[in-house]
C-alpha positions as CSV (number, residue, x, y, z in Angstrom):
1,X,-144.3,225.6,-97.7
2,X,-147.0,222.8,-98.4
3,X,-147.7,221.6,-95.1
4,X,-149.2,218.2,-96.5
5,X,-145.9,217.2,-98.5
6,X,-144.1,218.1,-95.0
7,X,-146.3,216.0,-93.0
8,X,-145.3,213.3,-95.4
9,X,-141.9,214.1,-95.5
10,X,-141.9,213.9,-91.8
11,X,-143.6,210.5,-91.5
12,X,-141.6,208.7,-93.8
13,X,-138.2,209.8,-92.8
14,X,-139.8,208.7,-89.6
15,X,-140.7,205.2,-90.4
16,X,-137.2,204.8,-92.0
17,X,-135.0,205.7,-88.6
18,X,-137.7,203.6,-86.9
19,X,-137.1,200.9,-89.3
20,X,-133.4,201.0,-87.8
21,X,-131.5,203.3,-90.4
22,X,-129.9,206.4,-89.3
23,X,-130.4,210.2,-90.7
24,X,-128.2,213.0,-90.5
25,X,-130.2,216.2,-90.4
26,X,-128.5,220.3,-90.4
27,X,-131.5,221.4,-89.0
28,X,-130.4,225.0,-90.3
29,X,-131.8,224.8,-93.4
30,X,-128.9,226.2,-94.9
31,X,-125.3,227.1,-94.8
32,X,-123.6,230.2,-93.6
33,X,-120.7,231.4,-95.2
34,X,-118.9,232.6,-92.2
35,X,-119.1,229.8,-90.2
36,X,-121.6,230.7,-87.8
37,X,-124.6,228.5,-86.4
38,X,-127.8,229.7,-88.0
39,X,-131.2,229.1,-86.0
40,X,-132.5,225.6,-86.4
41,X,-135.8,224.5,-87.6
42,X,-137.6,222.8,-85.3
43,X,-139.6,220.7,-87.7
44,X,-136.6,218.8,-88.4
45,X,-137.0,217.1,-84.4
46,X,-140.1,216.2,-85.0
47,X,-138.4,212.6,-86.7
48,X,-136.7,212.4,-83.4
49,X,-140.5,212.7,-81.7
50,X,-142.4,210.4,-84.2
51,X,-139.6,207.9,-83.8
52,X,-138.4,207.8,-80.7
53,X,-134.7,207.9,-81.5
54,X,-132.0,209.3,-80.0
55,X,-130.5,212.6,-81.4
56,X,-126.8,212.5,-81.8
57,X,-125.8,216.2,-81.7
58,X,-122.7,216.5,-83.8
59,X,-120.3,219.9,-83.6
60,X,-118.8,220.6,-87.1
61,X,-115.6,222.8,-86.4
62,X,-114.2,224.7,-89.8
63,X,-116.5,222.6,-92.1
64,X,-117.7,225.7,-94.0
65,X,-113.8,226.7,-94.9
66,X,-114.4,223.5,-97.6
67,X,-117.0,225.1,-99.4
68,X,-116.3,229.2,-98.7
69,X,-112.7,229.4,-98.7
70,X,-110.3,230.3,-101.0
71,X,-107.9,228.6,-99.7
72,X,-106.6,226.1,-101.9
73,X,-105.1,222.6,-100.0
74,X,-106.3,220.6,-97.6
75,X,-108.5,222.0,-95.1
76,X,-108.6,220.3,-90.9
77,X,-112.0,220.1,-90.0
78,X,-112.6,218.4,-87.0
79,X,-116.2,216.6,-85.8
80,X,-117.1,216.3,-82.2
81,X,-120.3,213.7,-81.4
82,X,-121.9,214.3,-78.6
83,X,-123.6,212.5,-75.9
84,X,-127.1,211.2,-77.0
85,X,-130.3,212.6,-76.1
86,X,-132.4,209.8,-75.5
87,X,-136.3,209.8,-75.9
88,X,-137.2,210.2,-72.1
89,X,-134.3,213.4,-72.3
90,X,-136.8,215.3,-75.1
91,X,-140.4,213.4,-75.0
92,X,-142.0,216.1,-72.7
93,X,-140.2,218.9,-74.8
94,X,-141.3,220.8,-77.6
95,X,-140.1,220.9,-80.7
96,X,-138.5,224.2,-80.5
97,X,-137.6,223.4,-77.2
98,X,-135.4,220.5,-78.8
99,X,-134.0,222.4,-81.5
100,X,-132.6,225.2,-79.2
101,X,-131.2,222.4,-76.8
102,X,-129.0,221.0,-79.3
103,X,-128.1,223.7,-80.5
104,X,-127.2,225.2,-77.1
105,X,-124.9,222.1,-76.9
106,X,-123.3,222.0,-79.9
107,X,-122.3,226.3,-79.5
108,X,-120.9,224.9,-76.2
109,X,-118.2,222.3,-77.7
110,X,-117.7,224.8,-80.5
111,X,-116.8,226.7,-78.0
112,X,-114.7,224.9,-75.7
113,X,-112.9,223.8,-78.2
114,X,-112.0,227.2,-80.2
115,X,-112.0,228.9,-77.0
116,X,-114.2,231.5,-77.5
Protein backbone atom coordinates (compact mmCIF):
# COMPACT_ATOMS: atom_id res chain seq x y z
CA UNK A 1 0.00 0.00 0.00
CA UNK A 2 2.93 2.63 0.34
CA UNK A 3 3.60 3.40 -3.19
CA UNK A 4 7.21 4.76 -2.30
CA UNK A 5 8.45 1.45 -0.48
CA UNK A 6 6.96 -0.32 -3.82
CA UNK A 7 8.79 1.94 -6.10
CA UNK A 8 11.76 0.80 -4.15
CA UNK A 9 10.88 -2.64 -4.05
CA UNK A 10 10.51 -2.54 -7.73
CA UNK A 11 13.90 -0.94 -8.49
CA UNK A 12 15.97 -3.02 -6.56
CA UNK A 13 14.65 -6.37 -7.47
CA UNK A 14 15.20 -4.71 -10.75
CA UNK A 15 18.86 -3.93 -10.50
CA UNK A 16 19.43 -7.44 -9.06
CA UNK A 17 17.96 -9.54 -12.30
CA UNK A 18 19.79 -6.84 -14.22
CA UNK A 19 22.80 -7.60 -12.35
CA UNK A 20 22.36 -11.28 -13.82
CA UNK A 21 20.52 -13.17 -10.94
CA UNK A 22 17.24 -14.66 -11.58
CA UNK A 23 13.72 -14.05 -9.52
CA UNK A 24 10.87 -16.26 -9.34
CA UNK A 25 7.71 -14.19 -8.83
CA UNK A 26 3.67 -15.71 -8.28
CA UNK A 27 2.36 -12.73 -9.45
CA UNK A 28 -0.94 -13.76 -7.61
CA UNK A 29 -0.23 -12.41 -4.50
CA UNK A 30 -1.50 -15.33 -2.82
CA UNK A 31 -2.43 -18.85 -2.91
CA UNK A 32 -5.72 -20.43 -3.55
CA UNK A 33 -6.78 -23.34 -1.87
CA UNK A 34 -8.50 -25.04 -4.58
CA UNK A 35 -6.03 -24.92 -7.09
CA UNK A 36 -7.27 -22.34 -9.29
CA UNK A 37 -5.21 -19.34 -10.91
CA UNK A 38 -6.04 -16.18 -9.08
CA UNK A 39 -5.66 -12.80 -11.20
CA UNK A 40 -2.15 -11.52 -11.24
CA UNK A 41 -0.80 -8.28 -10.19
CA UNK A 42 0.58 -6.48 -12.76
CA UNK A 43 3.10 -4.62 -10.74
CA UNK A 44 4.98 -7.62 -10.30
CA UNK A 45 6.05 -7.18 -14.61
CA UNK A 46 7.10 -4.14 -14.11
CA UNK A 47 10.95 -5.95 -12.96
CA UNK A 48 10.49 -7.62 -16.35
CA UNK A 49 10.04 -3.77 -17.85
CA UNK A 50 12.80 -1.97 -15.74
CA UNK A 51 15.12 -4.81 -16.54
CA UNK A 52 14.66 -5.95 -19.69
CA UNK A 53 14.61 -9.73 -18.92
CA UNK A 54 12.94 -12.36 -20.21
CA UNK A 55 9.83 -13.82 -18.31
CA UNK A 56 9.88 -17.45 -17.97
CA UNK A 57 6.20 -18.43 -17.57
CA UNK A 58 6.17 -21.54 -15.45
CA UNK A 59 2.77 -23.78 -15.17
CA UNK A 60 2.50 -25.40 -11.62
CA UNK A 61 0.18 -28.55 -11.94
CA UNK A 62 -1.17 -29.96 -8.35
CA UNK A 63 1.28 -27.71 -6.39
CA UNK A 64 -1.46 -26.46 -3.96
CA UNK A 65 -2.38 -30.40 -2.99
CA UNK A 66 1.27 -29.93 -0.87
CA UNK A 67 -0.01 -27.29 1.22
CA UNK A 68 -4.16 -27.84 1.21
CA UNK A 69 -4.47 -31.43 1.19
CA UNK A 70 -5.08 -33.87 3.58
CA UNK A 71 -3.62 -36.27 1.94
CA UNK A 72 -0.83 -37.70 3.70
CA UNK A 73 2.24 -39.27 1.33
CA UNK A 74 3.86 -38.10 -1.43
CA UNK A 75 2.21 -35.77 -3.58
CA UNK A 76 3.24 -35.61 -8.01
CA UNK A 77 3.32 -32.19 -8.89
CA UNK A 78 4.51 -31.63 -12.15
CA UNK A 79 6.28 -28.04 -13.51
CA UNK A 80 6.01 -27.13 -17.14
CA UNK A 81 8.54 -23.91 -18.30
CA UNK A 82 7.49 -22.29 -20.92
CA UNK A 83 8.92 -20.59 -23.88
CA UNK A 84 10.47 -17.09 -22.98
CA UNK A 85 9.05 -13.83 -23.56
CA UNK A 86 11.75 -11.86 -24.60
CA UNK A 87 11.92 -7.96 -24.09
CA UNK A 88 10.89 -6.92 -27.84
CA UNK A 89 7.67 -9.82 -27.16
CA UNK A 90 6.34 -7.27 -24.02
CA UNK A 91 8.32 -3.76 -24.41
CA UNK A 92 5.28 -2.09 -26.22
CA UNK A 93 2.87 -3.84 -23.73
CA UNK A 94 1.42 -2.68 -20.62
CA UNK A 95 1.85 -4.00 -17.57
CA UNK A 96 -1.53 -5.48 -17.27
CA UNK A 97 -1.28 -6.31 -20.63
CA UNK A 98 1.79 -8.64 -19.62
CA UNK A 99 0.29 -10.01 -16.62
CA UNK A 100 -2.89 -11.31 -18.49
CA UNK A 101 -0.54 -12.74 -21.26
CA UNK A 102 1.15 -15.05 -19.10
CA UNK A 103 -1.35 -15.94 -17.48
CA UNK A 104 -3.33 -16.66 -20.66
CA UNK A 105 -0.36 -19.09 -21.33
CA UNK A 106 0.19 -20.68 -18.41
CA UNK A 107 -4.21 -21.56 -18.16
CA UNK A 108 -3.40 -22.96 -21.64
CA UNK A 109 -0.59 -25.80 -20.64
CA UNK A 110 -2.68 -26.22 -17.40
CA UNK A 111 -5.02 -27.08 -19.63
CA UNK A 112 -3.65 -29.20 -22.20
CA UNK A 113 -2.20 -31.00 -19.90
CA UNK A 114 -5.23 -31.85 -17.42
CA UNK A 115 -7.47 -31.83 -20.34
CA UNK A 116 -9.82 -29.54 -19.42
Amino acid sequence: NDVRQSVRVISNAAKTVKEGHLMAIFPEGTRLINGEIGTFKAGSFKIALKSKAPIVPVALIDSYKVFNSFHIGPINTKVYYLKPLYYDDYKNMKTQEIADMVRNLILEKINEVTNN
